[in-house]
BALOBA-1460 file (C-alpha; in Angstrom, 3 decimals):
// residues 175
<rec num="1" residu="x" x="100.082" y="-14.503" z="66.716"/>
<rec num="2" residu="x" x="98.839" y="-18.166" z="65.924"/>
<rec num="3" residu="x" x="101.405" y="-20.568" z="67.830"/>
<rec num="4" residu="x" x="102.554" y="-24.324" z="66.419"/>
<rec num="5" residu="x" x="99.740" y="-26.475" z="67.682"/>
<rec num="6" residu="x" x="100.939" y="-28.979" z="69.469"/>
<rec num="7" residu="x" x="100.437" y="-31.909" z="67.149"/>
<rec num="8" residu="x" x="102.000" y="-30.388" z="64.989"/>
<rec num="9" residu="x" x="104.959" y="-29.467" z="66.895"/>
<rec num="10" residu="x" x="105.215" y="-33.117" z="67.482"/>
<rec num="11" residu="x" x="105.018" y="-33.940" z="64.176"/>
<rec num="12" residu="x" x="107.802" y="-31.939" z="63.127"/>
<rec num="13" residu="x" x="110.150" y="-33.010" z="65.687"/>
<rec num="14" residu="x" x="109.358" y="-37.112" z="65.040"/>
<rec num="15" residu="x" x="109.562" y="-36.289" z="61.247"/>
<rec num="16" residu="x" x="113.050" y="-34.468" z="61.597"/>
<rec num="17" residu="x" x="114.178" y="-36.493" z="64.588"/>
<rec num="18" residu="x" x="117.889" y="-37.028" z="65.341"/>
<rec num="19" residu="x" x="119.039" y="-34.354" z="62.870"/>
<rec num="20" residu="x" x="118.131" y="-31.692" z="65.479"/>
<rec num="21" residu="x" x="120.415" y="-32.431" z="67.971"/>
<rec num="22" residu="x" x="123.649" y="-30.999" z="67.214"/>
<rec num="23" residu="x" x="122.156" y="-28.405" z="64.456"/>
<rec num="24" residu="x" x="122.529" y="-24.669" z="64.136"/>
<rec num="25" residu="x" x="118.612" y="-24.277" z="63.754"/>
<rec num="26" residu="x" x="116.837" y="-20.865" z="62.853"/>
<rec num="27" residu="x" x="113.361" y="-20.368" z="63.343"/>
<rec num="28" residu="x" x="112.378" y="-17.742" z="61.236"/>
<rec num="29" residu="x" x="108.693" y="-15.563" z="61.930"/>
<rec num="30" residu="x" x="108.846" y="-17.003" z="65.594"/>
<rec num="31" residu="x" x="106.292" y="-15.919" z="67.026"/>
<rec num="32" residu="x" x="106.561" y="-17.245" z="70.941"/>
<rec num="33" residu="x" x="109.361" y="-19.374" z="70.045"/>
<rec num="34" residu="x" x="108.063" y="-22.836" z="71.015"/>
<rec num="35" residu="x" x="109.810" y="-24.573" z="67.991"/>
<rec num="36" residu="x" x="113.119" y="-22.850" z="68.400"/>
<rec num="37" residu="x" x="112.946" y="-23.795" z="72.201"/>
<rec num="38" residu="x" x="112.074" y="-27.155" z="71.154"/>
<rec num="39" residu="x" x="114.908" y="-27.787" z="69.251"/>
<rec num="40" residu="x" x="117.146" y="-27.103" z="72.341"/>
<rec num="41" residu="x" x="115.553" y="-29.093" z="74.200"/>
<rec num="42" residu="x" x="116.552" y="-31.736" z="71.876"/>
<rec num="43" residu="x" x="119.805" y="-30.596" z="71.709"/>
<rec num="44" residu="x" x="120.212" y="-27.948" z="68.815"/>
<rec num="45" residu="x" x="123.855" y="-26.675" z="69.516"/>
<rec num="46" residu="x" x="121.912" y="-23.294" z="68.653"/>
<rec num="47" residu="x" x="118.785" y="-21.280" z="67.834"/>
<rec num="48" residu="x" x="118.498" y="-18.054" z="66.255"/>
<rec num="49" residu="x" x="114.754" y="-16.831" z="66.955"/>
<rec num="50" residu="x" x="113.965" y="-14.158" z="64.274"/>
<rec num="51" residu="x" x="110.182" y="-12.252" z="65.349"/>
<rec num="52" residu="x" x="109.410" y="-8.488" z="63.843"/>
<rec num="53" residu="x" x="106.690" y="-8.458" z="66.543"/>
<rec num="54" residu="x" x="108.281" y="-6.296" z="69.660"/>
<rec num="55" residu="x" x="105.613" y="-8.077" z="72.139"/>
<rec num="56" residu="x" x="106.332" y="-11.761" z="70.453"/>
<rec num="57" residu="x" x="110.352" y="-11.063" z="71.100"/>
<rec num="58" residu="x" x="110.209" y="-10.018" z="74.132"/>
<rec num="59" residu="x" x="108.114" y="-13.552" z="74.925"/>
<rec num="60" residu="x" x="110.700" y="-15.305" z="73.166"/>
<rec num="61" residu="x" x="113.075" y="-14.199" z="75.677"/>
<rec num="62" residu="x" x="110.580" y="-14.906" z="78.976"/>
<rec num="63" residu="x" x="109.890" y="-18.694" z="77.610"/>
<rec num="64" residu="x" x="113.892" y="-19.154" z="76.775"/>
<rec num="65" residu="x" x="114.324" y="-17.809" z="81.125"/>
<rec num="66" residu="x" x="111.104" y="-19.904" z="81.872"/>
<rec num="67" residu="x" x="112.436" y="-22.953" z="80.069"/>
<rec num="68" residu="x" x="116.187" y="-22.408" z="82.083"/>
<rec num="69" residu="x" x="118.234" y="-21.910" z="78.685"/>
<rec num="70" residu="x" x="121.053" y="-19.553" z="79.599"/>
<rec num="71" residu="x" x="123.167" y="-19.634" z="76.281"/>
<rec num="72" residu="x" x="123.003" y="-21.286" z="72.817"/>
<rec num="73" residu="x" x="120.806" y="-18.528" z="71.394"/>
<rec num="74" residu="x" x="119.711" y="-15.392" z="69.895"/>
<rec num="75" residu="x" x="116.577" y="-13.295" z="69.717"/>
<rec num="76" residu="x" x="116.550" y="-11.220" z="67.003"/>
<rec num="77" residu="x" x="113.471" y="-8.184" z="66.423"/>
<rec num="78" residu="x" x="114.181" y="-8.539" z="62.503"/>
<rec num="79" residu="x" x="112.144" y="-8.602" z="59.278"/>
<rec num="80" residu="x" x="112.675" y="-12.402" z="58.592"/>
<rec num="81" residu="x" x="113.655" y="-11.526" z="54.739"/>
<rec num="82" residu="x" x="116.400" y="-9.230" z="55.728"/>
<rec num="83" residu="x" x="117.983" y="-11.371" z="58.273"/>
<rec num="84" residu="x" x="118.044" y="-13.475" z="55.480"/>
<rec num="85" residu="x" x="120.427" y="-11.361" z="53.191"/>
<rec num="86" residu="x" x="122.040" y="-10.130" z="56.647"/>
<rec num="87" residu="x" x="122.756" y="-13.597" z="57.523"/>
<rec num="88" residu="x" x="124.421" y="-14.024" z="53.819"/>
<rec num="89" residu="x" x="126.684" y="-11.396" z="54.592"/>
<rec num="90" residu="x" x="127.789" y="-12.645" z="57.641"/>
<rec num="91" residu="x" x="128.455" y="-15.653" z="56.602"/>
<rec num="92" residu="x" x="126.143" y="-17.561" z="58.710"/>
<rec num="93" residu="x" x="124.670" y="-20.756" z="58.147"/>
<rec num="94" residu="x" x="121.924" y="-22.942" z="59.147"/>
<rec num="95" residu="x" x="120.695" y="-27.081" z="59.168"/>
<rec num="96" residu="x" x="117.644" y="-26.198" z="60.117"/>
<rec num="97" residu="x" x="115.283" y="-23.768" z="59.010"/>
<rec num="98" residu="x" x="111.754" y="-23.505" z="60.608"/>
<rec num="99" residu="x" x="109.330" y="-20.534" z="59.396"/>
<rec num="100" residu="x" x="105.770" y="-19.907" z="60.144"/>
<rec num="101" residu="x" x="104.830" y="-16.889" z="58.895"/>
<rec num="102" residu="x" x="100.993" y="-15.771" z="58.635"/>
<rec num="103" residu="x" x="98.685" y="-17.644" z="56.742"/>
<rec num="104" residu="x" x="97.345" y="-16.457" z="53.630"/>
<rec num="105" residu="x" x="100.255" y="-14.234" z="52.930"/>
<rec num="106" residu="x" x="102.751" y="-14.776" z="50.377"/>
<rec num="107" residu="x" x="105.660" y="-14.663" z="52.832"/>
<rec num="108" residu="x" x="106.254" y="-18.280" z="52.610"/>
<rec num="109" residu="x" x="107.099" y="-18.192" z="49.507"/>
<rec num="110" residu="x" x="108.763" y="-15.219" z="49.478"/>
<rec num="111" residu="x" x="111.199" y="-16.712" z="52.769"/>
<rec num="112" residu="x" x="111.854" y="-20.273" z="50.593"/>
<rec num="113" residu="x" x="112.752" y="-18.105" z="47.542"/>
<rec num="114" residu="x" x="115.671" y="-16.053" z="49.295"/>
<rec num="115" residu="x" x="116.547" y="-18.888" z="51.102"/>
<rec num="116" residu="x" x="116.673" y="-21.327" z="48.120"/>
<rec num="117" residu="x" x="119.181" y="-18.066" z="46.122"/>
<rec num="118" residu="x" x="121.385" y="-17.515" z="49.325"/>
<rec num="119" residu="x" x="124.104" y="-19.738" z="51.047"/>
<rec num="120" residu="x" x="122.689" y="-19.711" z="54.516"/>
<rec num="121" residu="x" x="121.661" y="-23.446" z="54.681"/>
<rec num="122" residu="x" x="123.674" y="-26.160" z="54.749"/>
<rec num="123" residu="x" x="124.153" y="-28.606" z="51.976"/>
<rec num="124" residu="x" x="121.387" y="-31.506" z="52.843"/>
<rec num="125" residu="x" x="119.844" y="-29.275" z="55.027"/>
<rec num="126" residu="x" x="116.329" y="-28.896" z="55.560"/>
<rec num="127" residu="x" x="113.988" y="-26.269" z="55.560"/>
<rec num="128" residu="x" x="110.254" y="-26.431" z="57.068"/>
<rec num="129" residu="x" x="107.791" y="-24.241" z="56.059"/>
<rec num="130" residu="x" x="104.220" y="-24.102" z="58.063"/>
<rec num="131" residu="x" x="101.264" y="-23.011" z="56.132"/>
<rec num="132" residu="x" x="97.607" y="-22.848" z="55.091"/>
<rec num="133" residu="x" x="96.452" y="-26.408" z="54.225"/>
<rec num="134" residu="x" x="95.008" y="-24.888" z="50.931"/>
<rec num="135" residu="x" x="97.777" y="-23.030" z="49.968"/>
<rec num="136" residu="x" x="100.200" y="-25.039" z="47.388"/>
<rec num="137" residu="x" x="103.780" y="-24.414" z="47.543"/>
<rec num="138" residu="x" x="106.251" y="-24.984" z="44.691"/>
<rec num="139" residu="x" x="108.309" y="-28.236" z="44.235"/>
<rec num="140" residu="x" x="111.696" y="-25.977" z="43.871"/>
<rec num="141" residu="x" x="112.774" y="-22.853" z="45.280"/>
<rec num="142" residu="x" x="116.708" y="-22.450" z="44.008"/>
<rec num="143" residu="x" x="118.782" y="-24.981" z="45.606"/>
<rec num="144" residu="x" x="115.404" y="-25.738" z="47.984"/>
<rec num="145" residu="x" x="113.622" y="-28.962" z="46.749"/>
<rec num="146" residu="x" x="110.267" y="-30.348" z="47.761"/>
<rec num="147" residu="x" x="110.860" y="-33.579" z="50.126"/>
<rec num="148" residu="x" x="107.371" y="-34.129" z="51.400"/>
<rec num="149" residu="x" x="104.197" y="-32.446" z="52.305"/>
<rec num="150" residu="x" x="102.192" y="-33.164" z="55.601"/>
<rec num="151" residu="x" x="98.935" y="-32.262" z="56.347"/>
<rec num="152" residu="x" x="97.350" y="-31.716" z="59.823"/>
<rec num="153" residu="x" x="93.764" y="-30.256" z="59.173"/>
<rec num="154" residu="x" x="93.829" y="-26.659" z="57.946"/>
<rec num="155" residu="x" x="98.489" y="-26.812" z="58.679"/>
<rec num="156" residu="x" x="100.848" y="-28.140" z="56.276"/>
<rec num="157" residu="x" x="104.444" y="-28.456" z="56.860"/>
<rec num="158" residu="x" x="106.241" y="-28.607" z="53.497"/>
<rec num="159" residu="x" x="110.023" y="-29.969" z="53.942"/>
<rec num="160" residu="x" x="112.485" y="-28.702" z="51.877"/>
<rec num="161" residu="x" x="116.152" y="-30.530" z="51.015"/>
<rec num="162" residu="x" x="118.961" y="-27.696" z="50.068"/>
<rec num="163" residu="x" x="121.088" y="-29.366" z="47.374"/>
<rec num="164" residu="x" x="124.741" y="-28.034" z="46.375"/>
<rec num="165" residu="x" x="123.810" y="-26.590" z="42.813"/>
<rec num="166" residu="x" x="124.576" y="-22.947" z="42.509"/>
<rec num="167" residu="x" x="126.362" y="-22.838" z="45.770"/>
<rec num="168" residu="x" x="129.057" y="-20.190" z="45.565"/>
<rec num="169" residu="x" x="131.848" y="-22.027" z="46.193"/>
<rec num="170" residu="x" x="135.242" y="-20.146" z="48.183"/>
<rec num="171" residu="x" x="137.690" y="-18.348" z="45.329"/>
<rec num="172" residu="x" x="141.258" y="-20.412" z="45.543"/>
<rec num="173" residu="x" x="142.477" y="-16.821" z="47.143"/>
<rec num="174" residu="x" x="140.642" y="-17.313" z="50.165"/>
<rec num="175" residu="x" x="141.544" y="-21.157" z="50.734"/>
């Protein structure tokens, strides 16, 4: 597990700013959940923590008690990609999407492509990914477009708008 450091954390949250508080934010390959519990603090009306590592959930849960957060949340021991298409079916939906997933892999990518084909994010959202410095990410994933790239030593975020195009849109039936 290699946690947010700290500047970058900070970053992030002066970068996004004010559209954090109020959001439904999901922070997707966790890890110890110090964005996700971040965004509460500023006043995300929820967090959905998604971590496949058992150890890594269960310290989700510990820093939410630690950190006095009661209610406005969810840990979730999932494979990020299949909450993903879970999430879809459920209807859920998301402002904020945060990922981190390990370096070097091609999960990243992988996590922006489903996200950019399914209708979990808001339109105008925005979705972060954290990765490898050296690794280049595309400028569209579906309805995902590149916004900006930061760079913090060997951690880029990459910022992501969602635009409307291809959104499925509700049949007249179920209006």
């Amino acid at each position: 597990m290699r946690p947010t450091q700290d500047r970058v954390r900070e970053a992030l949250f002066n970068i996004i700013g004010e559209a954090v508080s109020g959001s439904r934010f999901l922070d997707l390959f966790a890890g110890a959940g110090g964005v996700g519990i971040e965004a509460l603090s500023r006043g995300a009306e929820r967090a959905v923590f998604v971590e496949n590592h058992p150890p890594a959930a269960a310290a989700i849960r510990d820093n939410l008690t630690a950190c006095g957060f009661t209610s406005g949340y969810r840990v979730l021991k999932a494979d990020a990609l299949r909450f993903i298409s879970g999430a879809e079916r459920r209807g859920e939906s998301f402002d904020i999407v945060f990922m981190d997933p390990p370096y070097r892999s091609d999960l990243a990518e992988r996590a922006l492509q489903k996200l950019g084909a399914s209708d979990i994010m808001v339109s105008g959202g925005l979705a972060v990914a954290e990765h490898s410095s050296t690794e280049l990410m595309a400028e569209k994933y579906g309805r995902l477009v590149l916004d900006d790239t930061r760079r913090f030593g060997d951690t880029a975020l990459s910022f992501y708008r969602c635009g409307s195009e291809n959104r499925k849109e509700p049949s007249p039936e179920t209006l």
